[in-house]
Each structure stands twice: as C-alpha cells, then as structure tokens.
C-alpha positions in Angstrom: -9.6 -5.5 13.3 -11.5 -5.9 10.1 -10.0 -7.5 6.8 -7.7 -6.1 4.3 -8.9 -4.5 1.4 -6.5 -3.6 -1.8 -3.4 -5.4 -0.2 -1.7 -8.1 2.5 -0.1 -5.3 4.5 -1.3 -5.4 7.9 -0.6 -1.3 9.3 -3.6 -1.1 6.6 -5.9 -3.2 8.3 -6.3 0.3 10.5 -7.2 2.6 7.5 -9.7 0.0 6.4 -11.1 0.0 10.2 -11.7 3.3 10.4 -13.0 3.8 6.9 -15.6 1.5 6.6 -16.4 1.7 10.3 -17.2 5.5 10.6 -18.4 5.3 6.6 -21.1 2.9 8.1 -21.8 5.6 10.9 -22.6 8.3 8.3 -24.8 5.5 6.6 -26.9 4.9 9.4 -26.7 8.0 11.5 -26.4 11.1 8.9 -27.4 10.3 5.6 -30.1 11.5 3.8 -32.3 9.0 1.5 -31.3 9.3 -2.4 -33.0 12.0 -4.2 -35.7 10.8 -6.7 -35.1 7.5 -5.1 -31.5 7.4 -7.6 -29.8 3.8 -6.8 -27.4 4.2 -4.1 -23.5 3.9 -4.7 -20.8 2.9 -2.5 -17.1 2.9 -3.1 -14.5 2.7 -1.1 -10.9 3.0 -2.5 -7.8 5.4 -3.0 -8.2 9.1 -4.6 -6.2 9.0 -7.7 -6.5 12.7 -9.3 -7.7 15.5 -7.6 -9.6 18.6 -10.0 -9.8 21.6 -7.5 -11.4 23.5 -10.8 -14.5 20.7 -10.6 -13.9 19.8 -7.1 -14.1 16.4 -8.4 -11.8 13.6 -7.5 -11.4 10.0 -9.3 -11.2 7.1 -6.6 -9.3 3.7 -7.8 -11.8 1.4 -6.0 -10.7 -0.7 -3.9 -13.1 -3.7 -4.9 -13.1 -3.9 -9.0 -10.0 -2.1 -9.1 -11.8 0.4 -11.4 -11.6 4.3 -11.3 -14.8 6.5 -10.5 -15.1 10.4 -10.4 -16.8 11.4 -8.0 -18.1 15.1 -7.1 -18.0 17.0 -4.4 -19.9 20.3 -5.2 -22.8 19.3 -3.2 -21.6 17.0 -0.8 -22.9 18.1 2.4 -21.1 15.5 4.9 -17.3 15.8 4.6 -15.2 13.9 7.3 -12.0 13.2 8.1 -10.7 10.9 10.7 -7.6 9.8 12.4 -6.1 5.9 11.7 -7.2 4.1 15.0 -10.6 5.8 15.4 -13.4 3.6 15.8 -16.3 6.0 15.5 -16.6 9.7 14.4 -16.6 11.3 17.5 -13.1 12.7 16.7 -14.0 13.3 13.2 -13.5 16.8 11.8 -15.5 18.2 8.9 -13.4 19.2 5.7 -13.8 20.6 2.6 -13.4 18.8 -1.2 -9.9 20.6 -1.7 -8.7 19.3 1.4 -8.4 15.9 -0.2 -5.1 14.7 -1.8 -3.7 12.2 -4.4 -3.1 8.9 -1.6 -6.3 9.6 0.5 -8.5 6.8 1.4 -12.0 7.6 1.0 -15.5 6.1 1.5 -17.9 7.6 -0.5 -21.8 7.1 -1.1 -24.3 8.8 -3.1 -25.9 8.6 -6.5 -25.5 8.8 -10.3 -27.5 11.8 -11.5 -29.0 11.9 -15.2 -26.9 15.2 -15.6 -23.3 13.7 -14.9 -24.3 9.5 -15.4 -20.7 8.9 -15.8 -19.9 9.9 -12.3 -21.2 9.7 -8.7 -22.6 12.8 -6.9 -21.4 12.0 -3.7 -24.1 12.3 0.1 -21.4 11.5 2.7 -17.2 11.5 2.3 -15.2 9.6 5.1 -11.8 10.4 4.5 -8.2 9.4 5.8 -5.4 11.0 5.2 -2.1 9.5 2.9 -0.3 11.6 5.3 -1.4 10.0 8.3 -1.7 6.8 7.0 1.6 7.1 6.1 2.9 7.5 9.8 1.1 4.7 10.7 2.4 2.4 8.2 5.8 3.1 9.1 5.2 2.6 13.0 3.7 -0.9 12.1 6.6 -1.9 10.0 9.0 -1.3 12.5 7.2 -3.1 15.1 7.0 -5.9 12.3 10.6 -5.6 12.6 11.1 -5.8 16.2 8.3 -9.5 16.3 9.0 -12.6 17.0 8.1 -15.3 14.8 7.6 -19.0 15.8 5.7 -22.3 16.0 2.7 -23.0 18.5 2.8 -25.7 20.5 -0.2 -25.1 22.6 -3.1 -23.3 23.9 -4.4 -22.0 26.6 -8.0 -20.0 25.9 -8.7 -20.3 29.6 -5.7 -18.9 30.4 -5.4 -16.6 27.6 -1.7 -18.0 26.6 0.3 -19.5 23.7 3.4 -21.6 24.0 5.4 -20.8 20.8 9.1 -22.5 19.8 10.2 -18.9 18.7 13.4 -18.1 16.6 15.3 -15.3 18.5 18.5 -14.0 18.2 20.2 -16.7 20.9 18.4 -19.3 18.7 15.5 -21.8 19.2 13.8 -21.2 22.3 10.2 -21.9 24.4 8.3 -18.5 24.7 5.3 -17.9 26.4 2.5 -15.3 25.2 0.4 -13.7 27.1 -2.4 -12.2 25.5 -4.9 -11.1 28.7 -5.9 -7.6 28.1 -6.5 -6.2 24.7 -4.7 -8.4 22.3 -5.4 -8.2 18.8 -5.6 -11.1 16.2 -5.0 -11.2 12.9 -5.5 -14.6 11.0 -4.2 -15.4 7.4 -6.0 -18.5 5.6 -3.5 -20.7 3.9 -5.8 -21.1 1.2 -6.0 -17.0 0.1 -3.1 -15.7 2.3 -3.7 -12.3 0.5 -7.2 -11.9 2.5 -6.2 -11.5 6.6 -9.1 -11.3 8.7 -10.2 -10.3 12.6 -9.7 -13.4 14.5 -9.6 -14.4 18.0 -7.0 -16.6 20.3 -9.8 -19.9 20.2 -9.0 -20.0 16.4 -5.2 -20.6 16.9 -4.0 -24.3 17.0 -1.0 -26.3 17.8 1.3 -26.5 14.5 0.4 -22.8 13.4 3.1 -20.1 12.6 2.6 -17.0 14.3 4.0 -13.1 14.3 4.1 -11.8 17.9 4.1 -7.9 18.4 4.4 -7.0 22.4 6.9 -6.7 25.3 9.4 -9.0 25.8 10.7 -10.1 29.6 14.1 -9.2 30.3 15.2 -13.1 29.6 12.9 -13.3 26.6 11.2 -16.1 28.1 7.8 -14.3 28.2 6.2 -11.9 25.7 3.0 -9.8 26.5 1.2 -9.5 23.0 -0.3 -6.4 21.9 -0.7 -7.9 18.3 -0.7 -11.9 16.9 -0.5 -12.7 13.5 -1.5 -16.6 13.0 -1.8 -19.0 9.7 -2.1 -22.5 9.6 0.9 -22.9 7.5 3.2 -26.0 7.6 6.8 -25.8 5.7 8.8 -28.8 4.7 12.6 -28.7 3.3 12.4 -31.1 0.2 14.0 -32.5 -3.2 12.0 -31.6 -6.2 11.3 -35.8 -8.0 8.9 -34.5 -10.8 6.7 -32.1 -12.4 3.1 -32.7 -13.7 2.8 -32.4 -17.5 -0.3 -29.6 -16.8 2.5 -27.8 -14.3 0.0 -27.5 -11.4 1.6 -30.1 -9.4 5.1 -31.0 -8.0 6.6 -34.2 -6.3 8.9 -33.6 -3.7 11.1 -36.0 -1.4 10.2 -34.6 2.6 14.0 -34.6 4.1 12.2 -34.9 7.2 10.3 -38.2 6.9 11.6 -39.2 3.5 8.4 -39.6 2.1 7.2 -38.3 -1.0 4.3 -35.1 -0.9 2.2 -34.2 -3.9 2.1 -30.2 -4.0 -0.3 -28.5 -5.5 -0.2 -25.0 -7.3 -2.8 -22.4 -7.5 -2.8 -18.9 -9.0 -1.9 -17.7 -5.2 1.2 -19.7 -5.3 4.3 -18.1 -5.7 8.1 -19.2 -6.7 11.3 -17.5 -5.7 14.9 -18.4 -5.9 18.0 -17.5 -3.6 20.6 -16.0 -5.4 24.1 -18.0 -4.3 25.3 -14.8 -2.0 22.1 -14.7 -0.7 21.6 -18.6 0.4 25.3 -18.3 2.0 24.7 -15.6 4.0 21.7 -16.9 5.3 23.5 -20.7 5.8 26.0 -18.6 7.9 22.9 -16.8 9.7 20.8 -19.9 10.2 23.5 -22.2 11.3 26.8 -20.0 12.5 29.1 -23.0 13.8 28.7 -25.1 10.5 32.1 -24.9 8.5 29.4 -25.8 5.7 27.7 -22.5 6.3 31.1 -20.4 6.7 32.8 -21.9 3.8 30.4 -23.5 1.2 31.7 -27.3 1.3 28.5 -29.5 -0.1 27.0 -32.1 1.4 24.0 -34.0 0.4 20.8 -32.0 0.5 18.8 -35.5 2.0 19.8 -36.9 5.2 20.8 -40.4 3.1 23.4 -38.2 1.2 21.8 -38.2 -2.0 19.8 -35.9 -4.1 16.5 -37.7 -5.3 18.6 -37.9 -9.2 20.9 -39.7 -7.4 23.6 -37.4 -7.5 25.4 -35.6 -4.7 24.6 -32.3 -3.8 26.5 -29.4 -4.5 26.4 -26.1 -3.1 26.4 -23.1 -5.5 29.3 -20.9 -5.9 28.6 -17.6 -3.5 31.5 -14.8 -5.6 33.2 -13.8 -2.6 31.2 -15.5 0.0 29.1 -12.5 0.7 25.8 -11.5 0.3 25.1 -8.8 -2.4 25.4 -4.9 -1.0 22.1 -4.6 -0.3 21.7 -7.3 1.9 24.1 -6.8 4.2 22.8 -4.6 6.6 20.1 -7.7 6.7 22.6 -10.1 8.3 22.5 -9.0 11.2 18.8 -9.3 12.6 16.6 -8.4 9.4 13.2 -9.7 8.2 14.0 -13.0 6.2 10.4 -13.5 4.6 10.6 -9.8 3.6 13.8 -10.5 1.8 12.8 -13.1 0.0 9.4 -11.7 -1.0 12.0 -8.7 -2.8 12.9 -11.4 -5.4 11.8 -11.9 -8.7 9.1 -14.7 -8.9 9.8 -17.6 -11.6 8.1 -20.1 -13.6 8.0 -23.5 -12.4 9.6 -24.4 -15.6 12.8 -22.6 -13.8 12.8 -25.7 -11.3 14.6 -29.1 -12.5 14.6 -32.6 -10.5 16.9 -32.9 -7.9 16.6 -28.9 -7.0 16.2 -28.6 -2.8 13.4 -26.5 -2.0 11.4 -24.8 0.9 7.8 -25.1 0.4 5.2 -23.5 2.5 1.1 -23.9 2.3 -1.6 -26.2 3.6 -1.5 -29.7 4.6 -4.7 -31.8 2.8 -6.5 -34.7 3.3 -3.9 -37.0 5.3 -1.1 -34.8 4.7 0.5 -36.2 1.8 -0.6 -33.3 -0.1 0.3 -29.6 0.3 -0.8 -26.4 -1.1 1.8 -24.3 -1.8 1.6 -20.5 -1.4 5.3 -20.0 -1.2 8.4 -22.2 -2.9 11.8 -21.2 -2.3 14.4 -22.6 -4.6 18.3 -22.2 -4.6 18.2 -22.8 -0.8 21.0 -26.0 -1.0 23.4 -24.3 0.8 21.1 -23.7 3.6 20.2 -27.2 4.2 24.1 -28.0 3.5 25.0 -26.5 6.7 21.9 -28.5 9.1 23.3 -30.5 11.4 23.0 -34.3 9.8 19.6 -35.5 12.4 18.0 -32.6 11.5 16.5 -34.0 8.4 17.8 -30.6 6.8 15.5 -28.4 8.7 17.8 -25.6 9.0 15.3 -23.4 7.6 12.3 -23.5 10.9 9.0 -23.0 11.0 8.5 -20.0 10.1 9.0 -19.4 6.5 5.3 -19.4 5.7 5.3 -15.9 7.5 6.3 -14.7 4.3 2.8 -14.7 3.6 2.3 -12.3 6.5 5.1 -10.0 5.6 4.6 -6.4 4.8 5.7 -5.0 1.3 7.4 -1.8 1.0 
C-alpha cells in the first residue's frame, strides 16, 4: 500500500493504489509524447462537476487542493479500474460521460494555446465513487471488528508481534501472526495525517497498533491480514501551566509523578468529553468500580490531589447516561472514532488542575511530548482506576485516534 492522498482514512489508501499505479502504467506504456512538445500536466484528484455538453469535467486536485477543467474531446486513452487492481490488465476502456461527480481520476496531458485555462487531457485512469464507495464501507467495518493494543515485542524472523490488546474480556496477551501477505500501514507521530506502506522490521516495542485478521477461538492468536502501527505513547496527566505563546503545556504524569513539557503544533488537536460521555465510558473502561457506576470523585493523582491542590471532582453526568446517540456505542463501539466526532477547542478552554489524556511523540529523553491528540473532561474516567494504577484507566491505545477512519 502506497500513502494517503486528500485524507487519514485508510479504505482510501486502495483508490490511491490503484490510481496512481495503473496512471503510471499508461505513462510509461501507452502514452503518446506532448504535441508541439506542450509541458506535460499531471493531476490527480476528485471530479467535482461533470459538463456532458463540453465533455469536460473539473477535478479538485488532490495536491494544491485547487480545481482544474480538464477536457475530454480528444482524449484517446480512457480507463477505468476496479479498487484493489494493481495494474490495468482488468482495466476497461470508457467514455468521458461515463465519469461522475465523486470519481477519482488521474489525468495527464497538456495546456493548449486554444483552451490555456484548462488541460487537454492524453490518458484518463478513472475509479469509480460507486465502487469506491463499497470499499470504504467494507474497510470500516473491518475497522470495527480490530483489535487495538500495545507491542511488546518482535519477532521479524518469525514474522510475529506480541501485543497487550484491549478486548472485550479485558486486558489480555495476543499474538499476531503476520506470515503470508500481511499488509502494513505506518502513521508517523509527527504528521499522523500522512500513513505510508511500511513493513513489520519498522514496528517497535512501545508502539500502538490496529490489527485487522482472524482471531483463534480463545482470542489468544490473531492472523493479520492488515496492521496499522504509530509510535505513539499516551500518558493520563494534570494540566500545572500554560506557556504565555500557548504552544506548550505542563502536565503532572499520574504514572511517574513527574512533570512533561508538551508541545503543540498545527497537527495537534483538543477535544473534550462531555460529562454523559466520560461516565459511560468510566463504566465501560472500568465496570466493577462504584466510582464508574455512580460518579463519586476521587482524586485524579494517585496522591489524592489535583496539581491546584484541590480535590478532584467528578462532573455531574444528567441522568448518568450517555447522550442518545452514544448509546448504541456502549456496547463494543470505536472509542477514538467517538471522540474524533467532537468539537475541537482552544487551549484557552483548558485551566490548571484539568485531567487530561494526551497522545504524541516522546522527545529527547522523554520529558517532552508532542501532542497530536488531548483529551480533556476525562476525570471521571481516571476516577474510577483502581488506586496503583497511577490512573491509567484509559490504555494504550488512545493514540489510535490518529488512525481512525472519519465518516
């Protein structure tokens, strides 16, 4: 699999396979040199408006995010080929009205001294929105069905992972087989928006992974026909302070008590748990606390203090349950996806003493992270950890978020 072009959502790492791979076919194999030697023009993107009376289309490209007409009248290589096809031997040929608002298209050809606001198109590699579609929907519902975890090692000879995976009886070891054709996926913590092919020799101890594949009847062993990996780290903190510029934060780590500098980029994003929201997931995370099942506050740190000193209280939940359309989540839904639904705020919206969940990249010795993802509003969910736990209710596995695919 290749990277992601125009968004994070991994069913579209196929149309951008198959696009630019069988594109590059027609490149090398079928297309004609420019007339009148006309620079050459490449764009790959999403057709936008469709004019039947022109047979012209404009194509949002994927790249600048600009839009280009392009026309089709004397296009003489039209293709269109199936997500998952590697090469254009299944390809069929089409004609210009056969494309649609929603296609993804590859296009190359030339601007002409007749029409210099457009491109006269050579060669047109098309996918359909229609089939694209499909496979988007088949992807999310496996991203549904995965299992998300830690790794704790690796085993290249072997072609296996041992992951502390979060399944529905709880924490548990998993082992991952990934002989045969596994595919890889890796998400760099520092641009989590740009997933690229990757390979099992680049996965290390400490990073979160998404596991799509056959489980053993016990759950004990999973057979991977997909791995999603990032070397994300996530600590359960108290906000201490806010740099005057805002590009920084100060949190207490509940875990080792110690303070972590965390930096903020334009990547980094902010969310907060609305009280039925952090309550239903307390209940989820940790279903024997009476801290989870009824509210009662305890302190956020493991000393019983928040950092201002003050105890912590958990946030009024209405009736205890989580909004309506949450609830069918309860039960075994995608946490990062539902949190990734809320609004993002400021980090003006965060005050000391707030608990947080912050996922990103560990620097220099580790007493700085990068934050692509911080979670506020989440006291009731370290509430409800059992008191050694440091307040690490929440896992490992938050920084999936990064990996989750929108709607």
């Amino acid at each position: 699999m290749l990277k992601i072009l125009g968004g994070t959502t991994p069913g579209r790492l196929i149309a951008w396979l198959c696009v630019s791979a069988c594109a590059a076919a027609v490149a090398v194999a079928q297309e004609p040199a420019a007339p009148g030697n006309k620079p050459a023009e490449h764009v790959i993107g999403t057709v936008t408006v469709t004019d039947s009376a022109s047979r012209a289309v404009t194509v949002k490209e994927d790249k600048t995010g600009s839009e280009q007409r392009i026309l089709l009248g004397n296009t003489k290589t039209l293709l269109k080929v199936e997500p998952g096809a590697k090469d254009l031997k299944s390809a069929v040929r089409i004609t210009a009205e056969d494309l649609q608002v929603g296609d993804r298209i590859d296009v190359r050809g030339s601007k002409m001294p007749e029409e210099p606001n457009a491109i006269t198109a050579r060669s047109v590699v098309l996918m359909s929105a229609r089939d694209l579609q499909k496979v988007h929907q088949a992807q999310a519902e496996a991203w549904q069905h995965s299992t998300a975890g830690v790794v704790t090692s690796v085993d290249v000879t072997g072609q296996k992972l041992s992951v502390t995976a979060r399944t529905q009886s709880g924490i548990q070891p998993v082992t991952v087989n990934t002989a045969g054709n596994t595919e890889f996926t890796r998400y760099s913590p520092e641009n989590p928006k740009t997933p690229a092919t990757s390979e099992l020799a680049e996965i290390k101890p400490g990073d979160q992974v998404r596991i799509i594949g056959s489980r053993s009847d016990d759950g004990s062993v999973i057979s991977a026909e997909r791995i999603y990996s990032g070397a994300f780290h996530t600590i359960n903190g108290t906000l201490s302070a806010v740099a005057p510029d805002g590009k920084s934060i100060t949190v207490k780590d509940l875990a080792s008590k110690k303070a972590v500098e965390v930096g903020l980029n334009d990547q980094s994003t902010i969310r907060k748990l609305p009280p039925p929201m952090a309550m239903m997931l307390a209940r989820r995370f940790n279903p024997n606390s009476r801290r989870a099942q009824d509210g009662a506050s305890r302190p956020a740190d493991a000393a019983g203090e928040n950092t201002n000193g003050s105890a912590a209280k958990a946030p009024e939940a209405a009736d205890g349950n989580p909004p309506q359309g949450m609830r069918r989540h309860a039960g075994g839904g995608d946490i990062p996806q539902m949190i990734e639904r809320l609004p993002a705020i400021g980090i003006s919206d965060l005050k000391p003493g707030d608990a947080l969940v912050i996922s990103g990249v560990a620097t220099g010795n580790g007493s700085r992270l990068l934050a692509t993802s911080i979670i506020a509003g989440v006291e009731p969910i370290l509430q409800s950890a059992p008191a050694r736990s440091g307040g690490q209710a929440m896992g490992g596995d938050w920084g999936l978020g990064e990996m989750t695919i929108p709607q």
